[in-house]
C-alpha positions in Angstrom: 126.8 118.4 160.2 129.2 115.7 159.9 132.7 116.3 158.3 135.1 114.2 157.1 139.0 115.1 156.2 141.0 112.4 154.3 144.6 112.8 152.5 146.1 111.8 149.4 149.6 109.3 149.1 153.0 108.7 147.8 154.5 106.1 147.7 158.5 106.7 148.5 159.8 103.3 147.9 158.0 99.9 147.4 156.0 100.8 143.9 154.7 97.6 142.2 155.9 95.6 145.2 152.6 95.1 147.8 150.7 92.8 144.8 153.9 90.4 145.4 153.2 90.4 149.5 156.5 92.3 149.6 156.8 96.0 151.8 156.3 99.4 150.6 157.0 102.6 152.4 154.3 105.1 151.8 152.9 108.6 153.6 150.3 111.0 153.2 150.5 114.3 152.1 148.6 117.6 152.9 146.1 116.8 149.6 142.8 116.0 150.8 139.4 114.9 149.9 136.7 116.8 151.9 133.1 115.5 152.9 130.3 116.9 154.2 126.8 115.8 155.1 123.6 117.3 156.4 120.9 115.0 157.3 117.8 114.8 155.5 114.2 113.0 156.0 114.2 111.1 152.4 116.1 108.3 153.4 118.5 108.5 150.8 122.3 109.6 150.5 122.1 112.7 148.0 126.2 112.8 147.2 127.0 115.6 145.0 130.7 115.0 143.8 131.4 118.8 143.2 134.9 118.7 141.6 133.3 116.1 138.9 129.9 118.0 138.6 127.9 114.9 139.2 125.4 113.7 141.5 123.8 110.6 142.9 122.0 108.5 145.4 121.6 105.4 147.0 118.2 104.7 149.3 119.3 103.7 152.5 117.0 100.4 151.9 119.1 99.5 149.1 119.2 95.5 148.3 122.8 96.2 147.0 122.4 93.4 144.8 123.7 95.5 141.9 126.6 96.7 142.3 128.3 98.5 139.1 131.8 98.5 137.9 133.7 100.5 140.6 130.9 102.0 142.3 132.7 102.2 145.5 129.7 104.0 147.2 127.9 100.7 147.0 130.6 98.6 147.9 131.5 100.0 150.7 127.9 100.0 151.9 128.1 96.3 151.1 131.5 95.5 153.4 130.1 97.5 155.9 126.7 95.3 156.0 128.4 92.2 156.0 129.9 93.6 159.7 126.8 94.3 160.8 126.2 97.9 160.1 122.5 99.5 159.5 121.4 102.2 157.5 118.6 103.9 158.7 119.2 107.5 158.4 119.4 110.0 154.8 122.2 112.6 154.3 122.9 115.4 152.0 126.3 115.0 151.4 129.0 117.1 149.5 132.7 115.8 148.4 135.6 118.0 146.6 138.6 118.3 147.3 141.9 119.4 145.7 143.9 115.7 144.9 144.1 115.4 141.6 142.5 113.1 139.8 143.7 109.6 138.2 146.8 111.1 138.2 148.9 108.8 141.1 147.7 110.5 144.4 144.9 107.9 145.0 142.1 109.7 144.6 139.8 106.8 144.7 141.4 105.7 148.0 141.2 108.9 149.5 137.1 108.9 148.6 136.8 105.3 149.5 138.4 106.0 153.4 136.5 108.8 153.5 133.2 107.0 152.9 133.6 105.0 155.4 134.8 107.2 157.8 131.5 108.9 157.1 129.6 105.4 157.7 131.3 105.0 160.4 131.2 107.9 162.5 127.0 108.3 161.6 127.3 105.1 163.4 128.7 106.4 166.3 131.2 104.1 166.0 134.5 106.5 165.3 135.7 106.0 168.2 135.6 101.9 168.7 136.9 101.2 164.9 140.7 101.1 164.3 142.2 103.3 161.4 143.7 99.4 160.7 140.2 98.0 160.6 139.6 100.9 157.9 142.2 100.3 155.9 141.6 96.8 155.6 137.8 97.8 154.9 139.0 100.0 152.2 140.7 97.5 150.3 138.1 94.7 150.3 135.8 97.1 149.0 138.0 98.9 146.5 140.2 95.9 145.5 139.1 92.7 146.4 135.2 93.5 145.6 135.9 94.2 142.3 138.5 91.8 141.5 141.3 94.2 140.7 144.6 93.9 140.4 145.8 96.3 143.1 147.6 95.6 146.5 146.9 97.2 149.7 149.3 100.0 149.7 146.4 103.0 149.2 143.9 102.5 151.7 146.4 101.0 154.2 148.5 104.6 154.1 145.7 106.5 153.8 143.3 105.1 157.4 146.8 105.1 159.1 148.4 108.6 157.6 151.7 109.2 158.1 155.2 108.1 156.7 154.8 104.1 157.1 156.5 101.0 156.1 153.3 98.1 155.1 154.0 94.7 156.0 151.3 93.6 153.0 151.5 90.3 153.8 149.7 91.0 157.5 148.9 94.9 156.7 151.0 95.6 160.0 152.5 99.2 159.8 155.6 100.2 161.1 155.8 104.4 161.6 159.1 105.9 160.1 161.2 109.2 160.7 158.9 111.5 158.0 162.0 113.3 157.2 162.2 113.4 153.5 163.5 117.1 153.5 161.4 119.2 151.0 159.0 117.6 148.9 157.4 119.1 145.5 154.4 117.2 143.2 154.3 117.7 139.5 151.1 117.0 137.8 152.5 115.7 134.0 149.7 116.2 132.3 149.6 112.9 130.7 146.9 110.6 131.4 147.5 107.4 133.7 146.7 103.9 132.1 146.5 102.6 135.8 144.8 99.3 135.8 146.9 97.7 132.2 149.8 99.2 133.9 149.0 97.2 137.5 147.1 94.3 135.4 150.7 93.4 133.2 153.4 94.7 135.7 151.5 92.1 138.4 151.3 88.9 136.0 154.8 89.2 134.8 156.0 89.7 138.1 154.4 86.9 139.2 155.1 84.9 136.6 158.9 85.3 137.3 158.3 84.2 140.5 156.6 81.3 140.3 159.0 79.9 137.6 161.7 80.3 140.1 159.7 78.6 143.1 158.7 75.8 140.6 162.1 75.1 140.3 163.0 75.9 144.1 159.9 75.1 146.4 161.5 75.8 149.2 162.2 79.5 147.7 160.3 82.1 149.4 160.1 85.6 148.2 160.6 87.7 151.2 163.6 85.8 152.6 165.3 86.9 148.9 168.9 88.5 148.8 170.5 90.0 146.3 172.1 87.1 145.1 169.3 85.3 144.4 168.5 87.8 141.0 172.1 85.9 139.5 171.0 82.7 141.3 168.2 81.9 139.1 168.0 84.8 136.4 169.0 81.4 134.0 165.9 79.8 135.1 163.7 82.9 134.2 162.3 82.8 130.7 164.2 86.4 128.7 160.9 88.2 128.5 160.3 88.2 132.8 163.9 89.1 133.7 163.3 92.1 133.7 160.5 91.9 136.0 162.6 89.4 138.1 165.3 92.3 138.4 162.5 94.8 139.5 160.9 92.3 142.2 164.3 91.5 143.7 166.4 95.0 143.8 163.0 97.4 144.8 162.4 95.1 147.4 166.0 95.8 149.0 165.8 99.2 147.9 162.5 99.5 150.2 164.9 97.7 153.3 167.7 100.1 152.7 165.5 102.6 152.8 164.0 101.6 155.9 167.1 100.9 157.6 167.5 105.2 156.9 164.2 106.0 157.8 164.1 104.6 161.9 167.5 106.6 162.5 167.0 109.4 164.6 168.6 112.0 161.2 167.8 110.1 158.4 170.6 111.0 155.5 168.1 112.8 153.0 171.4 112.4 150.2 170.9 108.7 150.8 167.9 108.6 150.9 167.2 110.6 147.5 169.8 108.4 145.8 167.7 105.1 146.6 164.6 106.9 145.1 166.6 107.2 142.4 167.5 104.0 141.7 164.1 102.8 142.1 162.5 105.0 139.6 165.9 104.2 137.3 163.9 100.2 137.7 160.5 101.0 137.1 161.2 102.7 133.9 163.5 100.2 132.8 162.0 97.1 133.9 158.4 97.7 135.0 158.3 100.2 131.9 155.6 102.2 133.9 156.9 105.4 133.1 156.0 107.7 129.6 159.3 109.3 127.9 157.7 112.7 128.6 157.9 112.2 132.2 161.6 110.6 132.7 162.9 113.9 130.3 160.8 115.7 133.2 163.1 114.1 135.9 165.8 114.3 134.2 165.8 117.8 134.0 165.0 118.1 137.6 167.7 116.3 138.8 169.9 118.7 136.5 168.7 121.2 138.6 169.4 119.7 141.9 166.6 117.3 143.0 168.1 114.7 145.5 165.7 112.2 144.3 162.4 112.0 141.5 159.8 109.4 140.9 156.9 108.3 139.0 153.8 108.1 141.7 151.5 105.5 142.0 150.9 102.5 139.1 152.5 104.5 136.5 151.7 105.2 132.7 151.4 108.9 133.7 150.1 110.8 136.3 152.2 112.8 139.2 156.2 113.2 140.0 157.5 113.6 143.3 160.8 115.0 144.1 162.9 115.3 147.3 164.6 119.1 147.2 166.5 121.0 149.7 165.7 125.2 150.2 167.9 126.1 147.6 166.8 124.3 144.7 163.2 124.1 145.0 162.6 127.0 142.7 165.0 125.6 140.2 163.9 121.8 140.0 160.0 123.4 140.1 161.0 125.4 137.1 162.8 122.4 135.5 159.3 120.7 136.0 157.2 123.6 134.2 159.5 123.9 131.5 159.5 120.8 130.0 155.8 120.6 129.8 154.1 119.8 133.6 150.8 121.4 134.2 151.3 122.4 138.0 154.1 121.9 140.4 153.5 122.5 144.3 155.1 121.6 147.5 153.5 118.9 149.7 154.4 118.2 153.7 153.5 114.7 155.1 150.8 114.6 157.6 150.4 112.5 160.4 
């Protein structure tokens, strides 16, 4: 039997930032999707996806000229063949797990990583493929096979696990202190709207960019400071400054927090308050985050949370908050009462 053991993400600081080339600091989290195959002598991958009750397969011999709308299964099978990989052999194959779904943990990610993983290893190839070379694998078949409009963030975090911070632009990963004192998930209960969410946030973002490098060639984006938002907010049509705001401060919000994060005792205070300010931005000016779920936060930093956030594109989906000992019952009960459907703590993985 082969079996494969892949976790779910946060991303700490960086949200709505990796589409712009810009870093992110992300980790994994002891959430995990779980597959395991038997082989079989049909020549076909039987997957059962037990937490969704459905089942399907794909013939080994598969032309994979029709591939469906995200029918990662396929696409992976797809990237894979295009670097030389042959299917030859059928499996049985069950995957469950307990991250939740479309809800900010990247799910999808998790399943598409662990897919190949699965290829990989039935290859015999675990041990000569880079969790890198997986990541990257994961996104072209995730992302950039179907056109969408994520970054690279997900798959990135999860081949690699850990607490990283992405270089997006090259997908080089620098490992971090993962010291982010206690950590809790709440599941809100209100649906994501993941891909309008990432589709807008992503073409007004750019859009404020571009105006300000029409005007400015020589403007590049990740040599920005802090005064550039003043600098050319006049040049940046009303309706994008906001977005303009978001690209420029999250992005030194991600450095600052970096900065914190290669000391040898990161300052968990500090490091809550620039959590803080970046979910106080992507409600503001991304507007990725449902009324329900800021009154949520609220509450929970009422209670004592060092630091909330929205997870993952936004529109709904998870929290995650930074608590210490004593208030993790509190800020969990914060959570509950104003209407989340489960609260738990998480520990980052390596």
């Amino acid at each position: 039997m082969t079996e494969i053991k892949v976790p779910a993400r946060i991303c700490f600081y960086g949200d709505h930032q990796d589409y712009l080339g810009l870093p992110v600091i992300a980790g994994t989290i002891d959430r995990y999707i779980n597959l395991k195959a038997t082989p079989n002598s049909d020549r076909k991958f039987h997957i059962k996806l037990l937490d969704l009750k459905e089942v399907t397969s794909i013939s080994v011999d598969d032309d994979l000229k029709y591939i469906g709308s995200d029918d990662y299964f396929r696409s992976v099978m797809m990237v894979l063949k295009r670097q030389g990989f042959h299917f030859d052999q059928g499996y049985d194959i069950e995957i469950s797990g307990n991250i939740p779904l479309n809800a900010g943990l990247s799910s999808s990610s998790a399943l598409v990583v662990a897919w190949i993983r699965f290829l990989v290893a039935i290859q015999g190839k675990s041990e000569e493929i880079s969790d890198f070379q997986i990541g990257r694998w994961a996104y072209e078949a995730e992302v950039l096979f179907f056109d969408q409009p994520g970054g690279l963030m997900d798959q990135y975090t999860i081949a690699q696990k850990g607490l990283i911070y992405i270089d997006t632009q090259t997908g080089e990963s620098t490992r971090l202190k993962a010291d982010l004192g206690k950590l809790l998930v709440a599941e809100s209960g209100v649906p994501k709207k993941t891909l309008e969410v990432l589709k807008n946030a992503r073409v007004y973002a750019q859009n404020a960019v571009d105006v300000v490098k029409n005007a400015n060639p020589e403007f590049e984006l990740k040599y920005a400071t802090l005064e550039d938002y003043e600098k050319y907010i006049d040049l940046v049509p009303e309706e994008l400054q906001g977005y303009w705001y978001a690209t420029i401060y999250n992005y030194h919000i991600t450095l600052e927090a970096k900065k914190e994060l290669l000391k040898p005792n990161p300052n968990i205070t500090a490091l809550g308050d620039l959590m803080n300010q970046h979910q106080i931005i992507l409600q503001n000016n991304i507007k990725n985050t449902p009324l329900e779920m800021i009154e949520m936060m609220d509450d929970a930093r009422e209670m004592g949370a060092l630091g909330t956030k929205i997870i993952g594109s936004g529109g709904g989906g998870c929290m995650v908050a930074m608590v210490t000992d004593a208030t993790e019952e509190q800020v969990k009960q914060a959570f509950l009462n104003r209407g989340a459907k489960a609260v738990y703590a998480v520990e980052l993985t390596s």
